[in-house]
Each structure stands twice: as C-alpha cells, then as structure tokens.
C-alpha positions in Angstrom: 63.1 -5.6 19.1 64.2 -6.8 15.9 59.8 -6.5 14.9 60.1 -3.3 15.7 63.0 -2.9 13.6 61.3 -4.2 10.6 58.3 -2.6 10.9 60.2 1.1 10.9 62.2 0.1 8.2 59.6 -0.9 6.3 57.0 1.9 6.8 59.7 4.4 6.4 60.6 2.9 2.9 57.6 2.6 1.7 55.3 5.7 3.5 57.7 8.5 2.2 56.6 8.5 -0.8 52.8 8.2 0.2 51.8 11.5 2.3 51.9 9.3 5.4 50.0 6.6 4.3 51.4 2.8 3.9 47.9 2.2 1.2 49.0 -0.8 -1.5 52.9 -1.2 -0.3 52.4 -4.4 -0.2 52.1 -3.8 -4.1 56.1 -3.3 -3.9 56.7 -6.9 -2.8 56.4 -9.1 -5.3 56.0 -13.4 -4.3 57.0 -16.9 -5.8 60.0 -18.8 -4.6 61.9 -18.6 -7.2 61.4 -14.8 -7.9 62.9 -14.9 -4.3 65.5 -17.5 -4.4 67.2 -15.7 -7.6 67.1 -12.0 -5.6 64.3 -11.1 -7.5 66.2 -11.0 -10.7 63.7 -12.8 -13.2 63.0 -10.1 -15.6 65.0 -11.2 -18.5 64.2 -14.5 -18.5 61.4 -16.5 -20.7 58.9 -18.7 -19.4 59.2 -17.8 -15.2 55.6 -18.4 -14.0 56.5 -16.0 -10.9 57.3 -12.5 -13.8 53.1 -12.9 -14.4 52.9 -10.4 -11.5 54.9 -8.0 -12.9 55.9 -8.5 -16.1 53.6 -11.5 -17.9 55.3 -10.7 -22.2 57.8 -13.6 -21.5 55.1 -15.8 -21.0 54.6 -16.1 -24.9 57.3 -18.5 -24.4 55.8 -20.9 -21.9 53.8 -23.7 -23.1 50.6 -25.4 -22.5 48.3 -24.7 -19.2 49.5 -24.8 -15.7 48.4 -23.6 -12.2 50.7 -22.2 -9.5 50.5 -21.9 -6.1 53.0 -20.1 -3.4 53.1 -19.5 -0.1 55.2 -17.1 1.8 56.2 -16.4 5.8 57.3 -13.3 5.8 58.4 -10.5 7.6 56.8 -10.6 11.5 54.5 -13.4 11.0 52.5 -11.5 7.9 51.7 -14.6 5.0 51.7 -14.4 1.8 49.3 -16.4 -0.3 48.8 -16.3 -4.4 47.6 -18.9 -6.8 47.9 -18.7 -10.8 46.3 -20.4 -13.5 47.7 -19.7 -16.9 47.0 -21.1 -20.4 48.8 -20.8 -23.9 46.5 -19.5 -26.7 47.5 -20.8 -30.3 51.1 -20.6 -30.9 52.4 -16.8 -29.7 50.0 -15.4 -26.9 48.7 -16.6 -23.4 46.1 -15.7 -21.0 46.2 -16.2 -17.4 44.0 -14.9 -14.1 46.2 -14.6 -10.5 45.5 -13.6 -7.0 47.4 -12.6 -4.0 46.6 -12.0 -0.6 48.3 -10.7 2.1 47.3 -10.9 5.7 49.2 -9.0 8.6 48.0 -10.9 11.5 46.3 -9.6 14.7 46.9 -6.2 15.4 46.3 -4.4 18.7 43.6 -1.5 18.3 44.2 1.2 20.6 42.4 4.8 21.2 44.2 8.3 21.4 45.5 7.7 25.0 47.1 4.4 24.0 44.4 2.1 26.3 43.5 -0.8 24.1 40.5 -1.6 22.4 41.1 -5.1 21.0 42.5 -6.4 18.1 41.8 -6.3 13.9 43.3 -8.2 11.2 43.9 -6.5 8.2 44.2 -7.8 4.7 44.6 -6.9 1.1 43.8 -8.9 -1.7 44.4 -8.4 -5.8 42.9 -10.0 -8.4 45.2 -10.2 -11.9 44.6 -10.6 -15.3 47.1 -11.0 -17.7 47.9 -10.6 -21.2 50.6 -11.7 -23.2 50.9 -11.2 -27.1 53.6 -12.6 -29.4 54.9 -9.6 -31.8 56.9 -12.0 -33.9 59.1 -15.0 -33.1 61.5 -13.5 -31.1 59.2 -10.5 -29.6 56.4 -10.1 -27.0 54.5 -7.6 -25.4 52.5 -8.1 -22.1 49.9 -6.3 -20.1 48.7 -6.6 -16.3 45.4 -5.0 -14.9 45.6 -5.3 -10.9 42.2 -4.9 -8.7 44.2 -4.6 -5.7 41.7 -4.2 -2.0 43.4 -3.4 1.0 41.0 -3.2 4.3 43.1 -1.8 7.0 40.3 -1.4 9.9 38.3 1.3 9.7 39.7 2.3 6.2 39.0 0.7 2.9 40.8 1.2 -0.8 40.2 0.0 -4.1 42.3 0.9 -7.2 43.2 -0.1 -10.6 46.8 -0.4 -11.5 48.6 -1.6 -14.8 51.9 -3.8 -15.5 53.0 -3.2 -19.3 56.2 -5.3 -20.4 58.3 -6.1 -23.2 60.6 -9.2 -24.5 63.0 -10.0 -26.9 64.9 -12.9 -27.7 68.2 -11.4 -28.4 70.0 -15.0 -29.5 69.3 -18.9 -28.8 70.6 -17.8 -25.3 70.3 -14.4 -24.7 67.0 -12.4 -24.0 66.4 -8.8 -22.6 62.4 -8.1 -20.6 61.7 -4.8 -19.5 58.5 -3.7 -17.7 57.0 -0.7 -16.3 55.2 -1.8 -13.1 51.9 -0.5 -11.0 51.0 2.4 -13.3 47.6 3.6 -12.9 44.6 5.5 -11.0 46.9 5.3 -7.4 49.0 8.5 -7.5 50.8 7.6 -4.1 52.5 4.3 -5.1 55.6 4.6 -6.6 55.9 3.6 -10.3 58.7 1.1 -11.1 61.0 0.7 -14.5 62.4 -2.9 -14.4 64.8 -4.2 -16.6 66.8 -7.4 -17.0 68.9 -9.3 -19.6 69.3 -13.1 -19.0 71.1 -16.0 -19.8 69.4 -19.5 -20.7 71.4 -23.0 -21.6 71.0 -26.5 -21.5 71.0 -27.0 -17.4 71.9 -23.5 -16.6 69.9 -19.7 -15.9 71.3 -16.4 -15.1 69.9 -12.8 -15.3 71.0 -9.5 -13.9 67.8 -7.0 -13.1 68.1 -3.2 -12.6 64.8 -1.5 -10.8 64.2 2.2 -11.1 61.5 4.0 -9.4 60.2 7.4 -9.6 60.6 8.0 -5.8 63.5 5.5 -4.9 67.0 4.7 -5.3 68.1 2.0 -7.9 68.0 -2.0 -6.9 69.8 -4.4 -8.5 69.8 -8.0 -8.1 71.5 -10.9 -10.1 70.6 -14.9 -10.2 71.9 -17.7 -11.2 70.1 -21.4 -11.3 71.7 -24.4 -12.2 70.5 -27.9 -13.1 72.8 -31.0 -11.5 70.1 -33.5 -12.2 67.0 -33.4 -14.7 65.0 -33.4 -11.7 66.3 -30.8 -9.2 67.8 -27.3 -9.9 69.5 -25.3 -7.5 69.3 -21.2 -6.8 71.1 -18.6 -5.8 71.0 -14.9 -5.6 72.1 -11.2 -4.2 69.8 -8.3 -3.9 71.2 -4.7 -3.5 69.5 -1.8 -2.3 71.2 1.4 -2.8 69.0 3.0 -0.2 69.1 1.2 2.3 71.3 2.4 5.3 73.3 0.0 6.8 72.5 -2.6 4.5 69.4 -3.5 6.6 67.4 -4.2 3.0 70.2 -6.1 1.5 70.1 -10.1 0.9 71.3 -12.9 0.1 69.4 -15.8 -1.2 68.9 -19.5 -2.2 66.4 -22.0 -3.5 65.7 -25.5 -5.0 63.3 -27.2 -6.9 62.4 -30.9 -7.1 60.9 -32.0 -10.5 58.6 -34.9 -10.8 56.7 -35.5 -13.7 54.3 -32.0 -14.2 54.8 -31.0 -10.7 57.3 -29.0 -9.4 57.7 -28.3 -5.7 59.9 -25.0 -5.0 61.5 -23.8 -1.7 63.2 -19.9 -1.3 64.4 -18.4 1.3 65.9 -14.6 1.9 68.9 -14.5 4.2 69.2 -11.2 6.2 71.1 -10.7 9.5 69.1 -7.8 10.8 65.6 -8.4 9.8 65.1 -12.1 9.7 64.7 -14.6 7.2 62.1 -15.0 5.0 60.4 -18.5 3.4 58.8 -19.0 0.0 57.2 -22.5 -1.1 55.5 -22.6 -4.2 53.8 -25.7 -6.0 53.5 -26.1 -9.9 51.6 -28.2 -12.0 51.7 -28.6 -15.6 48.1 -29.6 -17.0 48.8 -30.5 -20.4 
C-alpha cells in the first residue's frame, strides 16, 4: 500500500505537466546527502559540491580538485547513483564533468488484458558538464549542459537541457545564488527558478531556498549545519511543498559528516510519515 501511494503521488506530480508522460522527472529530483540533509536548501551557499547539478557559479569559490561520490535508496527500492570530479582553473573559474543514474528496479511487463509478460528494468542516465566563471571577486556565473537518457522499455529519449546560475557574495558572511534549472530542447519538463540567500561563519551554515516552476506551486526549504568539532558537522532541515495535499511531500530532514583528512564521509536522510524515508551517503575526497 504505502508503494502504491508513492508511486501515485509521484506520477501525478510530475505527469501533469507532461501530456501523460513521466519522460526525464527524475530530472526534478536532485541527489547528494547534504543537498538532502539541509531540505534541499543549498542554493545560496559557496563552495557545496552537491549545487554542481543545478546550480555549479558558487563553485568559483571551492578550491583545488576533488571527486564526489553519492549514493541514494530512494523512494520504493529505486537507487540513485552519481559521481563528480571537479577542478579549480587559475584563481576565479572551475570545470567539472558529473553523472547520475537512476535505476527503478524490476518492473512487471504486462499486455492489454493485464496477463504478464515478464519483467524490464528501466534506467536513465545524464552526463554533466559544468562551467563556472568568476565575474569579479565577489561575482560568479555558472552554466550546466545535461545529456540526460532515459530507456523505459520499449521507449527511448535523449535531450539536451541547460542549468544557468548566478552568485554573489553579498558580505564576509552573506551570499545570494540564483539559478534557472532544466531549460532546453524538452518542452514537457517543467523549468525551475531557484533562489537562495545564505549564511556562512566560522563553524556555522544556514540558507533559506525558494523554488518556482512554470507549472508548480512554490517550495521552500531552509537549512542549517553546524560544526561541534573540526571533524564532524551536523544537519538539519525542513522542506515545504505548497502543493502537496495533505502534506504527503513535506519533510523533515537530518545529516552528518565525519571529516578526516581530504575525505569526507556524509550521511542524509528525509523523514516523511506517509511515504517513507529516504537515505543519502555521499563520499568526498579532496585531491590537492
């Protein structure tokens, strides 16, 4: 029962605005355990290796070269797999090449009179490239360009879709990223407007994110991390979805991360009463 809840809800949110189809809404969900452990409220913060899939500018304020690797059980058994390897380029731009993967599990093939006919698996896949260019020291811009594949059965698609952000540096501790997120040659995917402002200090993270869409009702989501010891940092956040009835899309979330020289090993997790929790672990390694 409570699959079949979450299946419903989930094809109803994202298939309205798609003619019937559910083509690239995995494109909607966005991984990385942090990302998920803060509500998804990353947007106005610098340096977050989990903003490269949707809004890579703040970037420009990472340093160095480091790879990334998450791993998410999501919703009904479906996993969520995406690596990232990302390298600073002189002083005030950065270059960096992602993938993500999504695979549904087995799913039960059956013919117009509902008798069986085995099982499939399908998949989708996207390949990333991102861009991120310093417009002066407290300024950067920051472009995506998605090859996202989705093979579900019998039918194939391939499309091209483009992430475009912005970031400023308001103060020493106040910074503002906005992004405008899957433009591009797939009318039927809802374009999204994100915007967040966010807080940084010694020890201490917060950032509130507002997400507009062009078919949907607003989301907001705030997050707050926090830093006891130099090697662990703790994560909380609240994610609000003004569309969803009954609060069935609605959660709370929490997160930590255990520093150890250049690695960092982070676990997520998404609370939610009616559909199930939801686990994120994400390794990072700083090269040099």
């Amino acid at each position: 029962m409570r699959q079949a809840i979450i299946f419903f809800v989930l094809l109803l949110r994202f298939a309205s605005s798609a003619a019937g189809t559910t083509e690239l809404a995995f494109m909607e969900v966005f991984p990385g355990s942090r990302y998920a452990a803060m509500g998804g409220a990353l947007t106005g913060l610098p340096g977050e290796p989990d903003t490269v899939f949707f809004s890579p500018s703040s970037l420009c304020w990472s340093s160095g070269t480091f790879l990334n690797f998450s791993h998410t059980e999501y919703f009904a058994g479906a996993r969520y797999e995406t690596v990232t390897a990302m390298r600073q380029m002189g002083n005030s731009s950065a270059l960096g090449i992602s993938a993500m993967y999504l695979w549904t599990g087995t799913q039960e093939r059956r013919d117009g009179f509902g008798v069986s006919e085995g099982g499939f698996s399908p998949f989708q896949a996207v390949p990333v490239l991102s861009i991120a260019q310093g417009l002066s020291k407290t300024a950067a811009a920051g472009l995506n360009i998605k090859f996202p594949y989705e093979n579900l059965d019998e039918s194939c698609s391939f499309h091209v879709l483009y992430d475009v952000s912005g970031f400023v540096q308001l103060s020493d501790n106040i910074s503002f990223g906005a992004c405008l997120v899957n433009a591009g040659t797939y009318p039927g995917l809802p374009e999204m407007l994100r915007a967040g402002l966010g807080v940084s200090a010694s020890g201490f993270k917060a950032d509130i994110d507002a997400e507009l869409s062009n078919e949907y009702s607003p989301v907001y989501s705030a997050g707050i991390s926090v830093k006891p010891e130099e090697f662990l940092a703790l994560m909380f956040g609240y994610r609000y979805d003004t569309a969803a009835q009954y609060g069935l899309l609605n959660c709370v979330s929490f997160g930590l991360e255990l520093n150890v020289s250049a690695f960092s090993l982070t676990y997520g997790a998404k609370l939610n009463d009616m559909l199930g929790n939801t686990h994120y672990v994400s390794l990072f390694a700083k090269l040099n």
